[in-house]
C-alpha positions as CSV (number, residue, x, y, z in Angstrom):
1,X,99.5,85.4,79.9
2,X,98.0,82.3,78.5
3,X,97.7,78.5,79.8
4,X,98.1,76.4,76.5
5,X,94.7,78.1,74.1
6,X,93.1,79.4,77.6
7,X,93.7,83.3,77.9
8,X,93.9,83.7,81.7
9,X,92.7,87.4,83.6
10,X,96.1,89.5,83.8
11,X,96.9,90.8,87.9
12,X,96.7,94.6,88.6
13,X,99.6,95.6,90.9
14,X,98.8,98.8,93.0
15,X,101.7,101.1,94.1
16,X,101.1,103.6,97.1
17,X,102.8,106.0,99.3
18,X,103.5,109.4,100.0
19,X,104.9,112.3,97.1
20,X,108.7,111.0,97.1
21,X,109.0,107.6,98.2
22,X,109.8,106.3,95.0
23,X,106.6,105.2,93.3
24,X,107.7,105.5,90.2
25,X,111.2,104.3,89.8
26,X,110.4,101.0,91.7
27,X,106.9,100.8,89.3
28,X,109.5,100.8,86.4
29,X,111.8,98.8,87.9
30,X,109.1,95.6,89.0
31,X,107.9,96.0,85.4
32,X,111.4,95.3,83.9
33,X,111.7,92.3,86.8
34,X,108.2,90.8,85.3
35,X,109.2,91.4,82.2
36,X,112.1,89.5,82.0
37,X,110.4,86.4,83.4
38,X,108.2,86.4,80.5
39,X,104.8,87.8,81.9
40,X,103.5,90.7,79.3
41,X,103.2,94.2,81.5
42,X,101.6,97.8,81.1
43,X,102.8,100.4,83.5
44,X,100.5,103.3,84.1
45,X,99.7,106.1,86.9
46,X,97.2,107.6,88.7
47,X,95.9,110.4,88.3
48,X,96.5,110.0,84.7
49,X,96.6,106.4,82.4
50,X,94.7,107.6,79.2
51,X,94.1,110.7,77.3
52,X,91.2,111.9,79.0
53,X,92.5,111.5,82.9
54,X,96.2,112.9,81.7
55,X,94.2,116.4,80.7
56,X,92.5,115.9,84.6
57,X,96.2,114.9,85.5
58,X,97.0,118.5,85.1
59,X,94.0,120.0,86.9
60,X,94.6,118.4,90.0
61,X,98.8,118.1,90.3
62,X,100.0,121.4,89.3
63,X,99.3,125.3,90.5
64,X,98.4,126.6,94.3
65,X,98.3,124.0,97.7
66,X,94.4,125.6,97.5
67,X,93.5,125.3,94.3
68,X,90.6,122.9,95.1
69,X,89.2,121.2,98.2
70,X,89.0,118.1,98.8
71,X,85.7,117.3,97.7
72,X,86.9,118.8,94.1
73,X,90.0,116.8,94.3
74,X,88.0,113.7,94.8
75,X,85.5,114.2,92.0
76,X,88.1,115.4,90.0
77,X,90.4,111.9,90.5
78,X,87.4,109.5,90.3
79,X,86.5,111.0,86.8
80,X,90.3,110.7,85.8
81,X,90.0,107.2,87.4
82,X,86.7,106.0,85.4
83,X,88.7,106.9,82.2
84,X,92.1,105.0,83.4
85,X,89.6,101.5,84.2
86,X,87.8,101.8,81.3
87,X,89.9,102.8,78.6
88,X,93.6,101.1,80.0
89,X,93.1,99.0,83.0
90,X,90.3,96.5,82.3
91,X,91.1,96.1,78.7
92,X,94.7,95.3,79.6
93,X,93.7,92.9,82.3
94,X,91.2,90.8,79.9
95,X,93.9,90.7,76.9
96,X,96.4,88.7,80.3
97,X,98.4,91.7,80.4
98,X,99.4,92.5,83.8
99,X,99.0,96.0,85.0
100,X,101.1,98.3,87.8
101,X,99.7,101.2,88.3
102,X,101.4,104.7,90.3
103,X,98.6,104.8,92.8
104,X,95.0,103.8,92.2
105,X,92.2,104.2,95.1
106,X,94.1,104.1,98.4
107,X,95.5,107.4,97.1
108,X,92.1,108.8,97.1
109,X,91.4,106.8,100.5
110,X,94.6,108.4,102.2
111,X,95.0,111.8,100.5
112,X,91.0,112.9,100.3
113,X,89.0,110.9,102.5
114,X,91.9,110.4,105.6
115,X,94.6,113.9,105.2
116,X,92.2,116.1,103.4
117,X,89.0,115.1,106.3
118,X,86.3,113.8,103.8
119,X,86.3,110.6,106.0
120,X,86.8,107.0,104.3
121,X,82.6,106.3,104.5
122,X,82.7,109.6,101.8
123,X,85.1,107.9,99.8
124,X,83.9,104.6,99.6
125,X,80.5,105.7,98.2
126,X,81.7,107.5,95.2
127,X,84.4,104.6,94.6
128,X,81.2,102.1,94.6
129,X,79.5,104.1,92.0
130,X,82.3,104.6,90.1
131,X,84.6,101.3,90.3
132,X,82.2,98.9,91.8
133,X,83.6,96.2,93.1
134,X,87.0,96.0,91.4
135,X,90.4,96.2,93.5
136,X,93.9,95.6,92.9
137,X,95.4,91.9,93.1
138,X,97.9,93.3,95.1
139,X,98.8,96.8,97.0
140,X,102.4,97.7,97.5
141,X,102.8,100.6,99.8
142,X,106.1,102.3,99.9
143,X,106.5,103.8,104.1
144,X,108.8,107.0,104.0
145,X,108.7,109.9,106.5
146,X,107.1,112.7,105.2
147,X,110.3,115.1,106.2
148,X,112.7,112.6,104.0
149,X,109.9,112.1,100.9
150,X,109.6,116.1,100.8
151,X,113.2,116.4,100.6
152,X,113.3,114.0,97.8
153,X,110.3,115.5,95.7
154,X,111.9,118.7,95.9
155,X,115.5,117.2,94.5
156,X,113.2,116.2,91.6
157,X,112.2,119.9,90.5
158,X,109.0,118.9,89.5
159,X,106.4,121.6,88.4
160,X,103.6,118.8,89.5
161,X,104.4,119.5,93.1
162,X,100.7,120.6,94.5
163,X,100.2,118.3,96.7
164,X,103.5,118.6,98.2
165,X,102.7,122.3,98.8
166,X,100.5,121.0,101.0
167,X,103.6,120.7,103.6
168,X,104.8,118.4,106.1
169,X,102.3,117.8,108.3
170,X,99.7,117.0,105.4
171,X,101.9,114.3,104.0
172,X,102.0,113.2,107.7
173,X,98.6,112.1,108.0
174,X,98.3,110.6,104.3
175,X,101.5,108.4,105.2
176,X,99.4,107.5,108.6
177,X,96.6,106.8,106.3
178,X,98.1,104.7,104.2
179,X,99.7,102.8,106.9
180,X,96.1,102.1,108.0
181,X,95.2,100.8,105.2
182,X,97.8,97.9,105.1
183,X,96.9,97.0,108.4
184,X,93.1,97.4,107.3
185,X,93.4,94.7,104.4
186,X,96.4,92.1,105.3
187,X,95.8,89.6,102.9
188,X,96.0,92.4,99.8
189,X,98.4,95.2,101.2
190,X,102.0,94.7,101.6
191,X,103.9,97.7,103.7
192,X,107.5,98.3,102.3
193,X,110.1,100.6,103.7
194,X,111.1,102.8,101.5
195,X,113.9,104.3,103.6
196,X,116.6,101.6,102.3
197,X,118.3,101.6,99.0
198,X,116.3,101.4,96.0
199,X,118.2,98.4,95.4
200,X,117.1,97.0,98.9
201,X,113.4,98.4,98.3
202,X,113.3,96.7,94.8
203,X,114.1,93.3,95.8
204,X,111.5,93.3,99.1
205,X,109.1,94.4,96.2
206,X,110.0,91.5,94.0
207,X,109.9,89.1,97.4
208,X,106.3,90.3,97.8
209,X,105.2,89.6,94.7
210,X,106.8,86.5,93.9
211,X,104.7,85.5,97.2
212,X,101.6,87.2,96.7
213,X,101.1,86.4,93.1
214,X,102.6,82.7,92.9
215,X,105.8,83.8,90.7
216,X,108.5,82.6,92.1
217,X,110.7,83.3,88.8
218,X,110.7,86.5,89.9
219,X,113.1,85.9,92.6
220,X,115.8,84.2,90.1
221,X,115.5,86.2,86.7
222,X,118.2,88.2,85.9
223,X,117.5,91.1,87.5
224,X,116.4,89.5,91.1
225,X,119.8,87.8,91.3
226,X,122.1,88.6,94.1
């Protein structure tokens, strides 16, 4: 986006939550809402977002529950997410772009260092080495019950369904993760229940941006009304 000449920093939009509670039809859907108020959006994903993290993409989403431990997962997905800053995100961000992303750190936060027991101190050392001191302008974090998100990612038939192999009760402590997070950082993290229509989920989404991010458009382009 641009202020007359001025080229002005674009925001970076994080979306969390458990496998199946929708990450990634509401991330298309808030880029279409942004899009038609005239702000200029890239959607990406975590792990993933340019050539070289899509070929880790497939290393750490696909084959057995056991495949790596969490230590490996974690190297693996910080590697994949140095790529995805470099190459994608900051680029994007200093040309005004705006960026929503399918997960960025408080996946790694949740999934490795809270569910998989590396501990968030573990975490946060490699992310400050790797990422510095950049975070997201705003998180959105999409609440489901495990039992219900399963269910859904299992509807999807999708062969990048390691993580959910790693059952229930797994995807039970990363929702309680992420849960703390949002209560950790208030003023960034924004918890949405995902349980409601996608409909209903969409428009609390839009309602939390146009808020957090000083867009109130948002809320009356065509796609916010009624």
């Amino acid at each position: 986006m641009t202020d007359g000449n001025v080229q002005t920093r674009g925001r970076f939009i994080a979306i969390e939550g458990v496998d199946g509670a929708g990450k990634g039809v509401q991330s298309r859907l808030l880029r279409d809402a942004l899009r038609n108020c005239g702000v200029d959006v890239l959607l990406t994903r975590e792990p993933g977002g340019s050539p070289g993290a899509e070929q880790i993409r497939s290393l750490l989403v696909t084959g057995a529950a056991d495949r790596w431990d969490s230590m490996t997962e974690l190297l693996l997905i910080y590697a994949a997410r140095r790529s995805h800053l470099q190459q994608t995100i900051l680029p994007a961000l200093a040309k005004g772009t705006w960026v929503i992303s399918d997960r960025f750190a408080d996946s790694s936060r949740a999934f490795q260092g809270l569910a998989g027991g590396l501990g968030l101190d573990v975490v946060e050392r490699i992310h400050r080495e790797v990422v510095g001191d950049f975070n997201p302008d705003l998180v959105l974090v999409l609440d489901l019950d495990p039992a219900t998100s399963l269910a859904r990612a299992k509807q999807r038939g999708d062969s990048e369904d390691r993580f959910e192999k790693k059952g229930e009760n797994y995807q039970r402590k990363v929702r309680d993760g992420f849960r703390l997070l949002a209560q950790r950082s208030p003023v960034t993290h924004r918890l949405i229940d995902a349980g409601a229509t996608v409909e209903m989920v969409a428009h609390a989404i839009k309602q939390q941006v146009a808020a957090a991010l000083a867009l109130p458009a948002l809320l009356v382009s065509p796609e916010g009304q009624g």
